[in-house]
HTML snippet that shows the backbone in 3Dmol.js (N, CA, C, O; Angstrom):
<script src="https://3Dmol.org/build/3Dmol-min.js"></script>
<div id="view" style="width:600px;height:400px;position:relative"></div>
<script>
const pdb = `
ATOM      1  N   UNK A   1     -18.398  22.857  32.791  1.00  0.00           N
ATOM      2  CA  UNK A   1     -19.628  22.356  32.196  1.00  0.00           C
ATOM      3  C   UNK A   1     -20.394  21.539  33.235  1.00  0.00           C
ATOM      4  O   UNK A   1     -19.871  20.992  34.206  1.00  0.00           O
ATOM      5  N   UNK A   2     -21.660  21.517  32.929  1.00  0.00           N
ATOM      6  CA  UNK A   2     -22.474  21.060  34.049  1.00  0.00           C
ATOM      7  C   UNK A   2     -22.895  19.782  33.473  1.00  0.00           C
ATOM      8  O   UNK A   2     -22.135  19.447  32.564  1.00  0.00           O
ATOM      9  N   UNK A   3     -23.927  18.882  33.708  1.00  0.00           N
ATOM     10  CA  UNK A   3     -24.342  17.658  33.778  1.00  0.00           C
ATOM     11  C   UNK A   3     -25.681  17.901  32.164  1.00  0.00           C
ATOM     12  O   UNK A   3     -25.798  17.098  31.239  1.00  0.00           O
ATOM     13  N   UNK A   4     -26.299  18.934  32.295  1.00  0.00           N
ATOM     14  CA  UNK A   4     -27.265  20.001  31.178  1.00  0.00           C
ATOM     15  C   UNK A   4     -26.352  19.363  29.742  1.00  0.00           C
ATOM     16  O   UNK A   4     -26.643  18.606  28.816  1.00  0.00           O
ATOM     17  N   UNK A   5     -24.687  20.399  30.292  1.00  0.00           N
ATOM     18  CA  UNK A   5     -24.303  20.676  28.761  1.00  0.00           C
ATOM     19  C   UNK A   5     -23.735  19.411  28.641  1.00  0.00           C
ATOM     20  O   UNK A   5     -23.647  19.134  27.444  1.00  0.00           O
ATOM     21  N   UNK A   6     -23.334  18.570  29.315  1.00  0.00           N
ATOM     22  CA  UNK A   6     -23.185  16.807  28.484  1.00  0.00           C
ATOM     23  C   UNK A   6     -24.224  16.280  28.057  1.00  0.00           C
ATOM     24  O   UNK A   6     -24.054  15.594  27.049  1.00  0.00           O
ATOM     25  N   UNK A   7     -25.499  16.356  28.543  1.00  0.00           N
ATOM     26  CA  UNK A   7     -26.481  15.827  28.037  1.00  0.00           C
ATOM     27  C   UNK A   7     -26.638  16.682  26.691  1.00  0.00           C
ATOM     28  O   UNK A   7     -26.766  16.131  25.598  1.00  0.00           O
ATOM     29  N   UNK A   8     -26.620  17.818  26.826  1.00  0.00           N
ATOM     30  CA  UNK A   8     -26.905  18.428  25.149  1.00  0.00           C
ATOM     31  C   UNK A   8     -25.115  17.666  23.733  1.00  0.00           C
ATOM     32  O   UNK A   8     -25.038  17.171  22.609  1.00  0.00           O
ATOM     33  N   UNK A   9     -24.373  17.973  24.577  1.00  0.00           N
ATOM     34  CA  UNK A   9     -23.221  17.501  23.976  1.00  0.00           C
ATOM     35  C   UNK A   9     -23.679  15.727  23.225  1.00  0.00           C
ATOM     36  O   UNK A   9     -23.708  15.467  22.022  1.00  0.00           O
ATOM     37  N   UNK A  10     -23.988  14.736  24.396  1.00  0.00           N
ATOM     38  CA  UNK A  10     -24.471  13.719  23.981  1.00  0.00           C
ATOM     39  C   UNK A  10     -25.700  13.488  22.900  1.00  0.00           C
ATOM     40  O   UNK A  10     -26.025  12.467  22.294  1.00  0.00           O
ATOM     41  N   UNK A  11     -26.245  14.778  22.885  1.00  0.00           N
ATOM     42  CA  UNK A  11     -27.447  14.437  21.956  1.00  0.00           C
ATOM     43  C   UNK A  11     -26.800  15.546  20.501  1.00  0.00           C
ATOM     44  O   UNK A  11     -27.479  15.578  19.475  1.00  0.00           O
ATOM     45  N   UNK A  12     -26.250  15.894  20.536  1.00  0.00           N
ATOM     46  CA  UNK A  12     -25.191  16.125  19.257  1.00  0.00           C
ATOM     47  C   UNK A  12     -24.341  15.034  18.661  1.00  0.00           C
ATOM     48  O   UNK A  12     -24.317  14.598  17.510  1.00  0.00           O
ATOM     49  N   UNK A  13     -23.503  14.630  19.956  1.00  0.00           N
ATOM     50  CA  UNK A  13     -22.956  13.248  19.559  1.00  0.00           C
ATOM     51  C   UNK A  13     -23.931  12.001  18.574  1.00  0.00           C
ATOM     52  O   UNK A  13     -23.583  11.277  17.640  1.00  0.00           O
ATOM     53  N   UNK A  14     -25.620  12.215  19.478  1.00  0.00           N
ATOM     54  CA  UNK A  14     -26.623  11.029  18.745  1.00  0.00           C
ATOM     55  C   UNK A  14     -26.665  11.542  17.076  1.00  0.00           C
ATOM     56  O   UNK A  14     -26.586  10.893  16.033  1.00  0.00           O
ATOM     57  N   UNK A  15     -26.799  12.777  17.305  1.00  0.00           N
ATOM     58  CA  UNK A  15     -27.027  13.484  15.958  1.00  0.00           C
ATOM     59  C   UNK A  15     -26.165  13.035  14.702  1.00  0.00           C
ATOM     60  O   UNK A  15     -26.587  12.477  13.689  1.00  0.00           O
ATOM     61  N   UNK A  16     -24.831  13.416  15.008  1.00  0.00           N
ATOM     62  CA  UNK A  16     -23.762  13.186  14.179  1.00  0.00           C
ATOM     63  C   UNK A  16     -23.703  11.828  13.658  1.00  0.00           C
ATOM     64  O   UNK A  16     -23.559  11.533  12.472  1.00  0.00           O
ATOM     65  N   UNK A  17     -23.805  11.160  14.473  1.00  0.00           N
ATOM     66  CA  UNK A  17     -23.489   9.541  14.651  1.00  0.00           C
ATOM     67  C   UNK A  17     -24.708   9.449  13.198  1.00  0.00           C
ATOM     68  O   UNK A  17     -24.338   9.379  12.026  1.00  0.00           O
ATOM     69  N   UNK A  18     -26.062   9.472  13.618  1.00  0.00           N
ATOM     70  CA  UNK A  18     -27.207   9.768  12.226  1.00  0.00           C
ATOM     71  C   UNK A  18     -26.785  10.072  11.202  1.00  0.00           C
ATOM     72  O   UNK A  18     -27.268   9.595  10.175  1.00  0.00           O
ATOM     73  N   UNK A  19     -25.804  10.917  11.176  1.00  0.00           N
ATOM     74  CA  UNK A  19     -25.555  11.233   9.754  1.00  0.00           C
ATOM     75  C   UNK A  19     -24.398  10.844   9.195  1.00  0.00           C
ATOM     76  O   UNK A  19     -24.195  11.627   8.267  1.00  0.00           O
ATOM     77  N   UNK A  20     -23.398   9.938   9.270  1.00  0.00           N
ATOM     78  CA  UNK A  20     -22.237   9.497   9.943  1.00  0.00           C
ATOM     79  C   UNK A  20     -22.169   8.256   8.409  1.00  0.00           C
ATOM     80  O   UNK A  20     -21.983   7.063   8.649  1.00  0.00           O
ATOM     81  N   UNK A  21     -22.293   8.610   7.344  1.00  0.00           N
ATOM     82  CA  UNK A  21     -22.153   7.473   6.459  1.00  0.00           C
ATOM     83  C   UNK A  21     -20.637   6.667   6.790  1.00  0.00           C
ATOM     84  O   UNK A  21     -19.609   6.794   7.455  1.00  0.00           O
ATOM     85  N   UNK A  22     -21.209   5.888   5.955  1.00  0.00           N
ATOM     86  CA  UNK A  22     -19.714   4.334   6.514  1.00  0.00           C
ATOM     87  C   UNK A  22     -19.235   4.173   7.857  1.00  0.00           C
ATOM     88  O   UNK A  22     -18.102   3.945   8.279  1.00  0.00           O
ATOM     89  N   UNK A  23     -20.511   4.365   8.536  1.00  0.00           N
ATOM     90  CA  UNK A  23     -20.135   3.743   9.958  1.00  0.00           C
ATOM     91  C   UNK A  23     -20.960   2.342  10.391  1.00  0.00           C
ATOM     92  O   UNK A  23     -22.172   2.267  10.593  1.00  0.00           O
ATOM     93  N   UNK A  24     -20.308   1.621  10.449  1.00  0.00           N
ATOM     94  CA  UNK A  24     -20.760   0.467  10.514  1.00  0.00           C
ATOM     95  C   UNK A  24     -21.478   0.123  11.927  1.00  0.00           C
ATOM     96  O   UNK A  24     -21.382   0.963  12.822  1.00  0.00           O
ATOM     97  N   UNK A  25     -22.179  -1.049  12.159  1.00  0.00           N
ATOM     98  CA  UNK A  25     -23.641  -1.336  12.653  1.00  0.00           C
ATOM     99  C   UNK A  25     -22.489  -1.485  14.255  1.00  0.00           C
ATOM    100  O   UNK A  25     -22.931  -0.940  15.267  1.00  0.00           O
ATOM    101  N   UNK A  26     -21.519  -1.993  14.327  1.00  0.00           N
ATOM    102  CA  UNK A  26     -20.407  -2.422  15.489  1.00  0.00           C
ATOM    103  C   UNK A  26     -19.921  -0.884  16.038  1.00  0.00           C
ATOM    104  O   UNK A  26     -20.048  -0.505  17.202  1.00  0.00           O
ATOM    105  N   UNK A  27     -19.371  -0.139  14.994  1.00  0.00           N
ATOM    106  CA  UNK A  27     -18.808   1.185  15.656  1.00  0.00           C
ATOM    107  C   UNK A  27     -20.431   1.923  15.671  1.00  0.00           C
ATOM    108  O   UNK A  27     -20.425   3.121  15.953  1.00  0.00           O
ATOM    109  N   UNK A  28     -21.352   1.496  15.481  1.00  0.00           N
ATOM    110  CA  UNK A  28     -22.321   2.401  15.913  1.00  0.00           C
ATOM    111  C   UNK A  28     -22.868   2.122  17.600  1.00  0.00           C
ATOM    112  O   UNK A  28     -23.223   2.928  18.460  1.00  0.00           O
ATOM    113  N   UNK A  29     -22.755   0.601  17.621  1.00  0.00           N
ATOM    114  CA  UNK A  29     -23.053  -0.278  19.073  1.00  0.00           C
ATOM    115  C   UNK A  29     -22.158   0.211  20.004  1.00  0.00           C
ATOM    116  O   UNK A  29     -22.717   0.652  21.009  1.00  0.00           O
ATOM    117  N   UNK A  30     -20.950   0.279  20.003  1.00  0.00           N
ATOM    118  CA  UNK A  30     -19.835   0.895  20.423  1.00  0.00           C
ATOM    119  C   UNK A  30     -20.325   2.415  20.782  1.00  0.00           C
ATOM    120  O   UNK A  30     -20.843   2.645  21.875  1.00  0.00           O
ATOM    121  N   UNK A  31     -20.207   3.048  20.178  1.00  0.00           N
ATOM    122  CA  UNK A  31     -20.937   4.486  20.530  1.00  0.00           C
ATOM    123  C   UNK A  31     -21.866   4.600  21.638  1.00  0.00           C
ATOM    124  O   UNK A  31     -21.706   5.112  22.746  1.00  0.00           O
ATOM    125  N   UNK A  32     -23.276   3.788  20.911  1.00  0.00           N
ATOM    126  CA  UNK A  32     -23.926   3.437  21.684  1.00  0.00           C
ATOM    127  C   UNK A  32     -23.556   3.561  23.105  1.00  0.00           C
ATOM    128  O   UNK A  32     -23.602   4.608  23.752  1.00  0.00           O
ATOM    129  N   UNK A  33     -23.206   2.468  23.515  1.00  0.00           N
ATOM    130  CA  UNK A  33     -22.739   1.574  24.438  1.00  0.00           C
ATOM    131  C   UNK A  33     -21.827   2.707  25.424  1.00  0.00           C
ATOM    132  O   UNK A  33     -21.870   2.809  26.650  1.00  0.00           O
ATOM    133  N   UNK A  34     -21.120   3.388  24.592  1.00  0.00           N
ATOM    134  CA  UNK A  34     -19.843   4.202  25.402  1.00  0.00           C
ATOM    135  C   UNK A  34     -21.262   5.629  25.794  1.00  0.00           C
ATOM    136  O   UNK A  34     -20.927   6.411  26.684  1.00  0.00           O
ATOM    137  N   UNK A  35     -22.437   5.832  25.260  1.00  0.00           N
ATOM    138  CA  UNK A  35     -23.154   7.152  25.022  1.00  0.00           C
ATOM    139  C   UNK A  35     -23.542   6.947  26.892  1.00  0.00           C
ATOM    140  O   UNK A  35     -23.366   7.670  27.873  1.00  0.00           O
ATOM    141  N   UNK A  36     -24.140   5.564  26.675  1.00  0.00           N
ATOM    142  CA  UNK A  36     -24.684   4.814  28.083  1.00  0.00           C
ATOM    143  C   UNK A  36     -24.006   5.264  28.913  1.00  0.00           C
ATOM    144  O   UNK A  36     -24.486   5.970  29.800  1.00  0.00           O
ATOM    145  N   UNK A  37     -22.532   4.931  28.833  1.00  0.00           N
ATOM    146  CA  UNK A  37     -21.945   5.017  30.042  1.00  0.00           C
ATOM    147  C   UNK A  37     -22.313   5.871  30.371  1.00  0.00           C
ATOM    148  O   UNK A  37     -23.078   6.009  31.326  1.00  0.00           O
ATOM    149  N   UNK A  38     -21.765   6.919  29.496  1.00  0.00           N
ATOM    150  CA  UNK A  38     -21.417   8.592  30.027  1.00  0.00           C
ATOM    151  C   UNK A  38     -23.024   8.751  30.893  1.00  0.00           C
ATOM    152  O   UNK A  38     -23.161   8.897  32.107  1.00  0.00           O
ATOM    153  N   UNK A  39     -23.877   8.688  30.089  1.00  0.00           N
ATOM    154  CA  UNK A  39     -25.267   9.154  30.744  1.00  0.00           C
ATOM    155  C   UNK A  39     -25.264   8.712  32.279  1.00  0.00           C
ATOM    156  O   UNK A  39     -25.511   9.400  33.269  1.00  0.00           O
ATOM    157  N   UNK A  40     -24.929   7.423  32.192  1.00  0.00           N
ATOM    158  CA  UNK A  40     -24.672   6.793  33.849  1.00  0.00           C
ATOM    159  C   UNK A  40     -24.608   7.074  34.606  1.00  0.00           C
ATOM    160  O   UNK A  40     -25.276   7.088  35.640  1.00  0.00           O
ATOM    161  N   UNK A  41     -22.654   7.789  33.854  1.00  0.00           N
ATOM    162  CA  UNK A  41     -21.760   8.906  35.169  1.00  0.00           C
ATOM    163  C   UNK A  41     -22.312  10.235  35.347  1.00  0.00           C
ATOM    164  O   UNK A  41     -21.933  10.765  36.392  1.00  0.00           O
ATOM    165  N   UNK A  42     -23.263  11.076  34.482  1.00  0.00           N
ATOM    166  CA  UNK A  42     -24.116  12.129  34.937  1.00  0.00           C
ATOM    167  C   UNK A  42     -25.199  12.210  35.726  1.00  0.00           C
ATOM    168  O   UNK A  42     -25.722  13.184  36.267  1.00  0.00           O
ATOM    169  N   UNK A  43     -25.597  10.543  35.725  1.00  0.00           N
ATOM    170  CA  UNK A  43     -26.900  10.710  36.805  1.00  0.00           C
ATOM    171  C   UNK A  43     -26.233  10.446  38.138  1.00  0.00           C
ATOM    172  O   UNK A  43     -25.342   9.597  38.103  1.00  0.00           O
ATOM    173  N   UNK A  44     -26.587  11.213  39.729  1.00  0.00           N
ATOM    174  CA  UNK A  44     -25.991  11.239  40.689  1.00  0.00           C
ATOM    175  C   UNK A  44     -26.044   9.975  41.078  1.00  0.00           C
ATOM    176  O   UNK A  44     -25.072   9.489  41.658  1.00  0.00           O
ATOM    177  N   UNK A  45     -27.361   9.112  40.789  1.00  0.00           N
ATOM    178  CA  UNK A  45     -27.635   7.734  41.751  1.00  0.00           C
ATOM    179  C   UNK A  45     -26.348   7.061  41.211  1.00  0.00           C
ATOM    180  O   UNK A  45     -25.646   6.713  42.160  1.00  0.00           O
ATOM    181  N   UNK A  46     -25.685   6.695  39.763  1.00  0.00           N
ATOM    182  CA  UNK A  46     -24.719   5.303  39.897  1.00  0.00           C
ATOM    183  C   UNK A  46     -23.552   5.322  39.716  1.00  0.00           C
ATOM    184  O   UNK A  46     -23.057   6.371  39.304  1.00  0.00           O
ATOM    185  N   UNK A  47     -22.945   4.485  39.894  1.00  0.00           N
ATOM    186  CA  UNK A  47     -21.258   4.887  40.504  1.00  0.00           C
ATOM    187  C   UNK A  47     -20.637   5.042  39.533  1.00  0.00           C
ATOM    188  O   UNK A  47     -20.953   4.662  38.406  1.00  0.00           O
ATOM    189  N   UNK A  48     -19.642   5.638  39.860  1.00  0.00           N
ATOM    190  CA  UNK A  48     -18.297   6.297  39.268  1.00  0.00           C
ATOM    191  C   UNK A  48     -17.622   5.254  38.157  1.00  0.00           C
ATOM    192  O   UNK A  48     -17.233   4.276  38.796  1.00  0.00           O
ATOM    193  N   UNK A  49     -17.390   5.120  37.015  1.00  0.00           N
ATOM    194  CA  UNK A  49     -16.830   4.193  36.356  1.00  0.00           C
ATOM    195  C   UNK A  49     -15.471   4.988  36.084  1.00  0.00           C
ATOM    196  O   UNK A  49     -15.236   5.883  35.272  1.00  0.00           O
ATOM    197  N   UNK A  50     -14.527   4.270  37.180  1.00  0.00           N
ATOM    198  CA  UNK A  50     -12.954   4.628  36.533  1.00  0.00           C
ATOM    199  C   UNK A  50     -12.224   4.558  35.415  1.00  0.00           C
ATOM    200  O   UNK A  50     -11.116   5.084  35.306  1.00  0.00           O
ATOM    201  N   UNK A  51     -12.767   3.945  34.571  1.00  0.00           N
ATOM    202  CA  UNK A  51     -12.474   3.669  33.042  1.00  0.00           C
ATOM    203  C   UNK A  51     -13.051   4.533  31.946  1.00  0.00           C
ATOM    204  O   UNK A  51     -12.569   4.558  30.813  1.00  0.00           O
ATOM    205  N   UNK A  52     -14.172   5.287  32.347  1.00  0.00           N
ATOM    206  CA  UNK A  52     -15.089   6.207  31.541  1.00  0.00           C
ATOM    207  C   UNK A  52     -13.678   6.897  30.720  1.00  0.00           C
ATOM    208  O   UNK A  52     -13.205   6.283  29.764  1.00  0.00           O
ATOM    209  N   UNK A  53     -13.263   7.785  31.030  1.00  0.00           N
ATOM    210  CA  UNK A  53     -12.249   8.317  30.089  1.00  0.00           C
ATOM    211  C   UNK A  53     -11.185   7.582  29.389  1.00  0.00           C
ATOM    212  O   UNK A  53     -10.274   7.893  28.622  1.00  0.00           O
ATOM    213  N   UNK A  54     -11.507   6.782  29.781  1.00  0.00           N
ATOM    214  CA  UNK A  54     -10.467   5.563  29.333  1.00  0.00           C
ATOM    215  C   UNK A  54     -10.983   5.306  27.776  1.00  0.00           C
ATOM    216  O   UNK A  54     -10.244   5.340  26.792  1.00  0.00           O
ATOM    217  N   UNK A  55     -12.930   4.947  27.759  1.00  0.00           N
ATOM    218  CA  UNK A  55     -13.011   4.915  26.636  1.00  0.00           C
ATOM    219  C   UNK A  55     -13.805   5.503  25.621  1.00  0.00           C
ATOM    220  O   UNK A  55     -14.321   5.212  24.542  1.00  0.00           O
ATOM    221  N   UNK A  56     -13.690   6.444  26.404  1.00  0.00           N
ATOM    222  CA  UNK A  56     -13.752   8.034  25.649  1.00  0.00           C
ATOM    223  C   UNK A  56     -12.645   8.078  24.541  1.00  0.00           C
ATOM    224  O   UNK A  56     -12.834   8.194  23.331  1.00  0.00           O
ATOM    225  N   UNK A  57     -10.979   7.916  25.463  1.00  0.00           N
ATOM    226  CA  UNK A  57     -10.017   8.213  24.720  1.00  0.00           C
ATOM    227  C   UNK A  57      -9.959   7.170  23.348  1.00  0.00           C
ATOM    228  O   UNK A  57      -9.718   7.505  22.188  1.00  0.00           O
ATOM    229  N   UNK A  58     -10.257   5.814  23.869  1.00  0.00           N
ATOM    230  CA  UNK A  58     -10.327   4.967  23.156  1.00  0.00           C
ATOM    231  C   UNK A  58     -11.117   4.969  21.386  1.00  0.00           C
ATOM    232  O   UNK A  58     -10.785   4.646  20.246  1.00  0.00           O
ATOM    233  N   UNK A  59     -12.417   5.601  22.154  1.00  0.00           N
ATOM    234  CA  UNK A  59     -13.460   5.984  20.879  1.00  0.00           C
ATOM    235  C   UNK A  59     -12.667   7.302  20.067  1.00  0.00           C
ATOM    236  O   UNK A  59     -12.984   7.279  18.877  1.00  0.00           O
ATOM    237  N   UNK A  60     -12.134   7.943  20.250  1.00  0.00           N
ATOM    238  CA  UNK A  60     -11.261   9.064  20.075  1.00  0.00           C
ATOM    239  C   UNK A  60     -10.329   8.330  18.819  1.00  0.00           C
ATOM    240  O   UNK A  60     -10.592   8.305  17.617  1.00  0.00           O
ATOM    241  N   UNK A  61      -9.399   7.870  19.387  1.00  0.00           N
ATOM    242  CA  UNK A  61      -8.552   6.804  18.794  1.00  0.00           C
ATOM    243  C   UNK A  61      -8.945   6.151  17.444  1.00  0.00           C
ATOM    244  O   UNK A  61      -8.554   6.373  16.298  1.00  0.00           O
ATOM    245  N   UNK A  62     -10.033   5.088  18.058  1.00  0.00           N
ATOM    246  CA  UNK A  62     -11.036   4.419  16.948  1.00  0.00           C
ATOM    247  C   UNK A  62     -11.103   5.309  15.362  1.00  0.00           C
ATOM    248  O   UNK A  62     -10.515   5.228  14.284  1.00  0.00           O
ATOM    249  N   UNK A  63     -11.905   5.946  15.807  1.00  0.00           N
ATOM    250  CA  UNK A  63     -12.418   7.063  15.079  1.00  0.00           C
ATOM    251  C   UNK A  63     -11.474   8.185  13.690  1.00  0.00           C
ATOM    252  O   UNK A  63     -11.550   8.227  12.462  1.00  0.00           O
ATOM    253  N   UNK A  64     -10.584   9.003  14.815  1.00  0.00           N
ATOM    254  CA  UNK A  64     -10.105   9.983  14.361  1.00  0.00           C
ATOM    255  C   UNK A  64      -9.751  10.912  13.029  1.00  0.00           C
ATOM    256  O   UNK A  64      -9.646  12.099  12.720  1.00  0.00           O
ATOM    257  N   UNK A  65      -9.582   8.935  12.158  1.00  0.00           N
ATOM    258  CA  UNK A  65      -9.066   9.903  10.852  1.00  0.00           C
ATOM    259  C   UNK A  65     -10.157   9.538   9.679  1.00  0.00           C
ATOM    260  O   UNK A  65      -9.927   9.908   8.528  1.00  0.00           O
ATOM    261  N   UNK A  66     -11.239   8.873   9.966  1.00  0.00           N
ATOM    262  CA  UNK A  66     -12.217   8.781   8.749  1.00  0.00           C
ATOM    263  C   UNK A  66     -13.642   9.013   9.254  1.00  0.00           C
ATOM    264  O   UNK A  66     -14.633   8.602   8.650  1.00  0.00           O
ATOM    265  N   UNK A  67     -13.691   9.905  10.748  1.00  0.00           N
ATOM    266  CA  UNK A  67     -14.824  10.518  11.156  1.00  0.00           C
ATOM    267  C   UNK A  67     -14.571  11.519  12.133  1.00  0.00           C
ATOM    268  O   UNK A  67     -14.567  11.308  13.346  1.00  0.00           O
ATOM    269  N   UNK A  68     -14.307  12.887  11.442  1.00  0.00           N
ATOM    270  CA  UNK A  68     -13.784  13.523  11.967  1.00  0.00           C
ATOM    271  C   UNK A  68     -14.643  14.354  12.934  1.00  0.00           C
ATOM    272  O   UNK A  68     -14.319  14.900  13.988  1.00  0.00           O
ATOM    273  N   UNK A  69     -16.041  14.295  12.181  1.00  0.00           N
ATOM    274  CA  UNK A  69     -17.074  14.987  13.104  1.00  0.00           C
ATOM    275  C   UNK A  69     -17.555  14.431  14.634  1.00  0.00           C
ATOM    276  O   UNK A  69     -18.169  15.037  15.512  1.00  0.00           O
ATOM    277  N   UNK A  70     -17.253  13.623  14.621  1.00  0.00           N
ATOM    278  CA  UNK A  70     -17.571  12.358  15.797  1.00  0.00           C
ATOM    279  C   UNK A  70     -16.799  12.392  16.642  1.00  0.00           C
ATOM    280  O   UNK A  70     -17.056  12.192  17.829  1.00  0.00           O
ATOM    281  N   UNK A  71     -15.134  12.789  15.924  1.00  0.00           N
ATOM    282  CA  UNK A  71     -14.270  13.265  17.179  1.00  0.00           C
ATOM    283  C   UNK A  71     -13.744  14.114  17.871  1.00  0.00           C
ATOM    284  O   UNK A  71     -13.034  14.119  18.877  1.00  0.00           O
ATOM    285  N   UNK A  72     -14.405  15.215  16.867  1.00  0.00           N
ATOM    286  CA  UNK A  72     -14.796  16.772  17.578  1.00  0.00           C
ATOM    287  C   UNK A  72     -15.830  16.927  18.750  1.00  0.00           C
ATOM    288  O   UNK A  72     -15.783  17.785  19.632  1.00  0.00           O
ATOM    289  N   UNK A  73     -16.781  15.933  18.598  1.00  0.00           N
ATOM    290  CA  UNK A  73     -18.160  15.960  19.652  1.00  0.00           C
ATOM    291  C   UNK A  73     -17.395  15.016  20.686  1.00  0.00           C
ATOM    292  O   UNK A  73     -17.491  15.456  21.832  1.00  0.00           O
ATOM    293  N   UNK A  74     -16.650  13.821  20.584  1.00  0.00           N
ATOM    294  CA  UNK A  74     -16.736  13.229  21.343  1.00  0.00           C
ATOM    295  C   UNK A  74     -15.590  13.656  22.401  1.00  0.00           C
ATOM    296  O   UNK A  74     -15.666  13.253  23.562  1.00  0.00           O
ATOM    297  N   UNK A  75     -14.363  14.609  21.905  1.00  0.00           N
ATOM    298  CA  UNK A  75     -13.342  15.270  22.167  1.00  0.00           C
ATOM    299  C   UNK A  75     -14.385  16.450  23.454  1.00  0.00           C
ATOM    300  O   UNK A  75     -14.368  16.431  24.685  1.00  0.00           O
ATOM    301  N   UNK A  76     -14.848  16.972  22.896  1.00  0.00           N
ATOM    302  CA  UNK A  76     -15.600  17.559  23.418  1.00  0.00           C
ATOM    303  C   UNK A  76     -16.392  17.278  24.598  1.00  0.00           C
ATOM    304  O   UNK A  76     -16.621  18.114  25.473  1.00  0.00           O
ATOM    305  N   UNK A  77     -16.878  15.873  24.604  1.00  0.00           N
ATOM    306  CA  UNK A  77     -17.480  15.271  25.921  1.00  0.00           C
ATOM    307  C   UNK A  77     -16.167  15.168  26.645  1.00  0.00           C
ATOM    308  O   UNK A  77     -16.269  16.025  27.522  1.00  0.00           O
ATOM    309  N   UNK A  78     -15.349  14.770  26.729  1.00  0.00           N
ATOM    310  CA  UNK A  78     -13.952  14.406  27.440  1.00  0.00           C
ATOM    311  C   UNK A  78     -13.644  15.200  27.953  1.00  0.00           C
ATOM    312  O   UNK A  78     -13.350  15.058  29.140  1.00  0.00           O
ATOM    313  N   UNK A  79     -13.547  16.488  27.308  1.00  0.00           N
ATOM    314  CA  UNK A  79     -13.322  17.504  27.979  1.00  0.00           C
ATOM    315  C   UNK A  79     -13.885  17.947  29.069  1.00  0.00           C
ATOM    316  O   UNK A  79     -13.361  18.151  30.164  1.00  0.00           O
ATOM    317  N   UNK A  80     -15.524  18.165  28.568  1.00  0.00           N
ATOM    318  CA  UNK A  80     -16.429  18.700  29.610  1.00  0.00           C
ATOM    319  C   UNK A  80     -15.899  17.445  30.958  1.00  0.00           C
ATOM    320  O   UNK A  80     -15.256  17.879  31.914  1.00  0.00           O
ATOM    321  N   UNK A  81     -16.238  15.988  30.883  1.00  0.00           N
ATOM    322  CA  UNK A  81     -16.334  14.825  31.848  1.00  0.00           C
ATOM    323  C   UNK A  81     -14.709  15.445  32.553  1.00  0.00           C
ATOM    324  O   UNK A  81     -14.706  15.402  33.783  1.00  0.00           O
ATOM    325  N   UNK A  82     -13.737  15.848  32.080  1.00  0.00           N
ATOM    326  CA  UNK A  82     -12.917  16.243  33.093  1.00  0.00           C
ATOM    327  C   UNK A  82     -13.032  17.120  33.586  1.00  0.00           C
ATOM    328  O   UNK A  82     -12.460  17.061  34.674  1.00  0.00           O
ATOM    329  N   UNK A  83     -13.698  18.429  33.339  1.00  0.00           N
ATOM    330  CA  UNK A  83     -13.287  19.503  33.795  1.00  0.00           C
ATOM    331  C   UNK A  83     -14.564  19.107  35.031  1.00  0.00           C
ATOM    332  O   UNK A  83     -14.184  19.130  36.202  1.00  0.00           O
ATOM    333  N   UNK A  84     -15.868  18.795  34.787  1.00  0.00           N
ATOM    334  CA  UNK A  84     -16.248  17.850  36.095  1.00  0.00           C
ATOM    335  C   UNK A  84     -15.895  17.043  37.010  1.00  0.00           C
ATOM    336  O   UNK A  84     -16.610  16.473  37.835  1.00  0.00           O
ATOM    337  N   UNK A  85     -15.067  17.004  36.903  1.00  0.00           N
ATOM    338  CA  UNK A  85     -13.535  15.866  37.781  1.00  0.00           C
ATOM    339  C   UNK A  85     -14.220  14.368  37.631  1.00  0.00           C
ATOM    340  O   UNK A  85     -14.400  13.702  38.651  1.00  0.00           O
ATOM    341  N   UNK A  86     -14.595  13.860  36.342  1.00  0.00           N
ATOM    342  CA  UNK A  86     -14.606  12.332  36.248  1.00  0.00           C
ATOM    343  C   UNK A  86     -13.265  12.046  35.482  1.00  0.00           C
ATOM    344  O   UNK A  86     -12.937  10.888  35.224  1.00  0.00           O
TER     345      UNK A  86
END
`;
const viewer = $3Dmol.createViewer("view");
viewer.addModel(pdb, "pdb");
viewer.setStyle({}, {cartoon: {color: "spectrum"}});
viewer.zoomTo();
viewer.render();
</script>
């Protein structure tokens, strides 16, 4: 996957998150916040964050068993961000 299909992946991720009842205003900031990173590590200018998958896995975790759609997309970014070697 290229830098294209995370950005489309991430704007699925925004999507879901929208429709995402009982997610509270903190796990939405969180998202947020983790969406940033990723965008970060796709633009060439800023550096490498060694932790990025770290809380990917983390949001993964968070998540898993009372938003399941969120951790299909976000499973999904993880994937792509490795097979890019981040």
């Amino acid at each position: 996957m290229n830098d294209e299909d995370v950005t489309e992946l991430l704007d699925e991720l925004r999507a879901t998150i929208a429709q995402s009842e009982g997610l509270g205003d903190d796990d939405r900031d969180r998202l947020a916040t983790l969406i940033g990173r990723i965008e970060s590590e796709v633009d060439e200018d800023e550096d490498d964050d060694p932790n990025l998958l770290d809380h990917v896995s983390d949001a993964i975790g968070r998540f898993e068993t009372e938003h399941v759609d969120l951790v299909a997309t976000i499973n999904r970014i993880a994937n792509a961000l490795s097979a890019g070697g981040i």
